[in-house]
C-alpha positions as YAML, in Angstrom:
chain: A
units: angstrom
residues:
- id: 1
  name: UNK
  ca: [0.00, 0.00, 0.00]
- id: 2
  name: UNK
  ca: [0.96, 3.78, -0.96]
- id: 3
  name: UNK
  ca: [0.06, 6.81, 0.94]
- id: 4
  name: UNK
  ca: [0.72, 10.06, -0.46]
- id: 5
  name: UNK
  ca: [0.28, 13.50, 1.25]
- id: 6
  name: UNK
  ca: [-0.59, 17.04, 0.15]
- id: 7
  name: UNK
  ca: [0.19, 20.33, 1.91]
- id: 8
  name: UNK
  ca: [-1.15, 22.85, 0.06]
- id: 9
  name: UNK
  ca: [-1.72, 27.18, 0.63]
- id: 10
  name: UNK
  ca: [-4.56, 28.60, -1.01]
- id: 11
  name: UNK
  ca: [-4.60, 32.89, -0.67]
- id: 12
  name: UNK
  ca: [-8.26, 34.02, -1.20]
- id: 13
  name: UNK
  ca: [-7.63, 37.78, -0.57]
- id: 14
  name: UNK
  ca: [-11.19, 38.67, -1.35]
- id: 15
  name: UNK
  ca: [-12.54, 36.70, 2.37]
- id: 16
  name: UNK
  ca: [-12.89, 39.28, 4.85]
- id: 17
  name: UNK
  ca: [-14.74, 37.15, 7.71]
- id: 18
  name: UNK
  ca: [-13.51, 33.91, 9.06]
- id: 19
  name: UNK
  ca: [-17.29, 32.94, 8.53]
- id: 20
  name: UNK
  ca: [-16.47, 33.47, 4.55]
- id: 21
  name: UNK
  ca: [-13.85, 31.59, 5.38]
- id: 22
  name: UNK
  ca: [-14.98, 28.58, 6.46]
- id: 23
  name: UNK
  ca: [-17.69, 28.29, 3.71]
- id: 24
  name: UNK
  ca: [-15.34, 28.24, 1.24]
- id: 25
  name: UNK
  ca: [-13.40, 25.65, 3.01]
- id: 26
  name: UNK
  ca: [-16.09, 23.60, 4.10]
- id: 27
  name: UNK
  ca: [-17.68, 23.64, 0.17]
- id: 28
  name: UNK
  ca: [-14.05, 23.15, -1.06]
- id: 29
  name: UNK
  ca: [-12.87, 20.15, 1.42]
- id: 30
  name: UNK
  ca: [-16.69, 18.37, 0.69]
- id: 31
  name: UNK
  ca: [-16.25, 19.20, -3.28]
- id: 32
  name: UNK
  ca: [-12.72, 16.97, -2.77]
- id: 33
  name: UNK
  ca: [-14.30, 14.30, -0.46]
- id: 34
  name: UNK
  ca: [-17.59, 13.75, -2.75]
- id: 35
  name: UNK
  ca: [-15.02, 13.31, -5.78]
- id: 36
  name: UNK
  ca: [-12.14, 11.53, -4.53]
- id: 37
  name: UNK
  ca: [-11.34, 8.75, -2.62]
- id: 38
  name: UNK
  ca: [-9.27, 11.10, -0.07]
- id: 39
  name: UNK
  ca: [-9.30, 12.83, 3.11]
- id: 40
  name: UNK
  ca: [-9.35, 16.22, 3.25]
- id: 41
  name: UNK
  ca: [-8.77, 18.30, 6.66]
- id: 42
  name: UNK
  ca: [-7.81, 22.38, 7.12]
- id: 43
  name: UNK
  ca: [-4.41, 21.80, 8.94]
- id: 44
  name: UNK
  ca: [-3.55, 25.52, 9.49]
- id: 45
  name: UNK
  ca: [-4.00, 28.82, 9.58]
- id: 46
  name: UNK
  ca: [-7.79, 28.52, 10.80]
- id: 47
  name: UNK
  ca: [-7.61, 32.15, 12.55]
- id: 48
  name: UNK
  ca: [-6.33, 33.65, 9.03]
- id: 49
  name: UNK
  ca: [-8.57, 34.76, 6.73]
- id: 50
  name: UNK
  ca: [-6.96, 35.25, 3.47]
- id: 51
  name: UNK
  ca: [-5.15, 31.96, 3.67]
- id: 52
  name: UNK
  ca: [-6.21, 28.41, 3.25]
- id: 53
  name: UNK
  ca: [-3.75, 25.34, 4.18]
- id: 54
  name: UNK
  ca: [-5.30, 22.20, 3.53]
- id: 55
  name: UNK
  ca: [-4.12, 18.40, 3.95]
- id: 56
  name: UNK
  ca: [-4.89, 16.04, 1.58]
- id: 57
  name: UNK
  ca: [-4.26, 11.99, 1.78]
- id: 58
  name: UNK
  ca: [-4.90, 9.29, -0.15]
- id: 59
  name: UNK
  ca: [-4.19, 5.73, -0.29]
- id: 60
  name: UNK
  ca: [-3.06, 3.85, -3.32]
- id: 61
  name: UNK
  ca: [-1.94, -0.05, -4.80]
- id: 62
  name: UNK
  ca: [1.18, 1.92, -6.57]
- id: 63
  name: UNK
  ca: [2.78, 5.16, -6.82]
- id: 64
  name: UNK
  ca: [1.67, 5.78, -9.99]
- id: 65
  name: UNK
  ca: [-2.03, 5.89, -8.93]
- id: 66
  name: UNK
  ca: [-1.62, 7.37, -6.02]
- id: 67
  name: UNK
  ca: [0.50, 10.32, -8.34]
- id: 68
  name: UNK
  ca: [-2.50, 10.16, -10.52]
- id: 69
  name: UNK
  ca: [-4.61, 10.93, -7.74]
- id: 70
  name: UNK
  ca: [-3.00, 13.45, -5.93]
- id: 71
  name: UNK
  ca: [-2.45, 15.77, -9.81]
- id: 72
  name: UNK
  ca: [-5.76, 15.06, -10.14]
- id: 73
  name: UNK
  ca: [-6.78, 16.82, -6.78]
- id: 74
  name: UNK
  ca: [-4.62, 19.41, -8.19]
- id: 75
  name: UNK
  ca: [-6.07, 20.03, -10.85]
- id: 76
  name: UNK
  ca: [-9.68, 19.76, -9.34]
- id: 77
  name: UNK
  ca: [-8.74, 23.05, -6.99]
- id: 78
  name: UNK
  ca: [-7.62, 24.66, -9.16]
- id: 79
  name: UNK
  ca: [-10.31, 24.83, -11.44]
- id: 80
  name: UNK
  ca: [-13.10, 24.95, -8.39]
- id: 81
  name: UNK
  ca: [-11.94, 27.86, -6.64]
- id: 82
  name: UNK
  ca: [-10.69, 31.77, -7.28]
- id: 83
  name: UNK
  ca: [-8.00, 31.35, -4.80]
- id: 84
  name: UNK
  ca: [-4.42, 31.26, -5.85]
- id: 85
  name: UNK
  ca: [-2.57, 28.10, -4.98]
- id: 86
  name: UNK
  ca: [0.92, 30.03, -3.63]
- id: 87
  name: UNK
  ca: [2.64, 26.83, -1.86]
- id: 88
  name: UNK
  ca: [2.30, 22.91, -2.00]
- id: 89
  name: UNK
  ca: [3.92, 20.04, -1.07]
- id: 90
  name: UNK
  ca: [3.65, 16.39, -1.88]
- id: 91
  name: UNK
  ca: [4.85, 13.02, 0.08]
- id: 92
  name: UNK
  ca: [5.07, 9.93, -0.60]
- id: 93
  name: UNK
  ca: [5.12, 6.99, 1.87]
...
């Protein structure tokens, strides 16, 4: 078995309420779930409200899938949500 992890920062600088805030990340880390077979948690930055970090993990039979599924995550944020992905980084176990 493969497990491969996602840190990623999303900076939304139109969210001026942590209440925005947590919409978006709540509709974002559900979006993810519903989708993929991964979990999906906010791992920092919960008092900020411009910035997103979210933790993504998924299990996989072989690296190449679990690559697969982790650029397809990627790509899935990217094209669901304004905010600009400024940092990420990927492990694999």
């Amino acid at each position: 078995m493969i497990i491969e992890s996602l840190e990623l920062k999303l900076y939304a600088p139109w969210v001026h309420s942590l209440k925005e805030k947590r919409m978006i990340v709540k509709s974002l880390t559900n979006k993810i779930s519903n989708h993929f077979n991964v979990s999906v948690i906010e791992v920092d930055d919960q008092d900020l409200h411009q910035s997103i970090a979210l933790g993504i993990v998924c299990a996989a039979g072989s690296t190449a899938q679990a690559d697969s599924i982790i650029d397809h995550v990627i790509a899935f944020i990217e094209e669901n949500t304004e905010a600009e992905l400024i940092n990420l980084r990927r492990e694999l176990r």
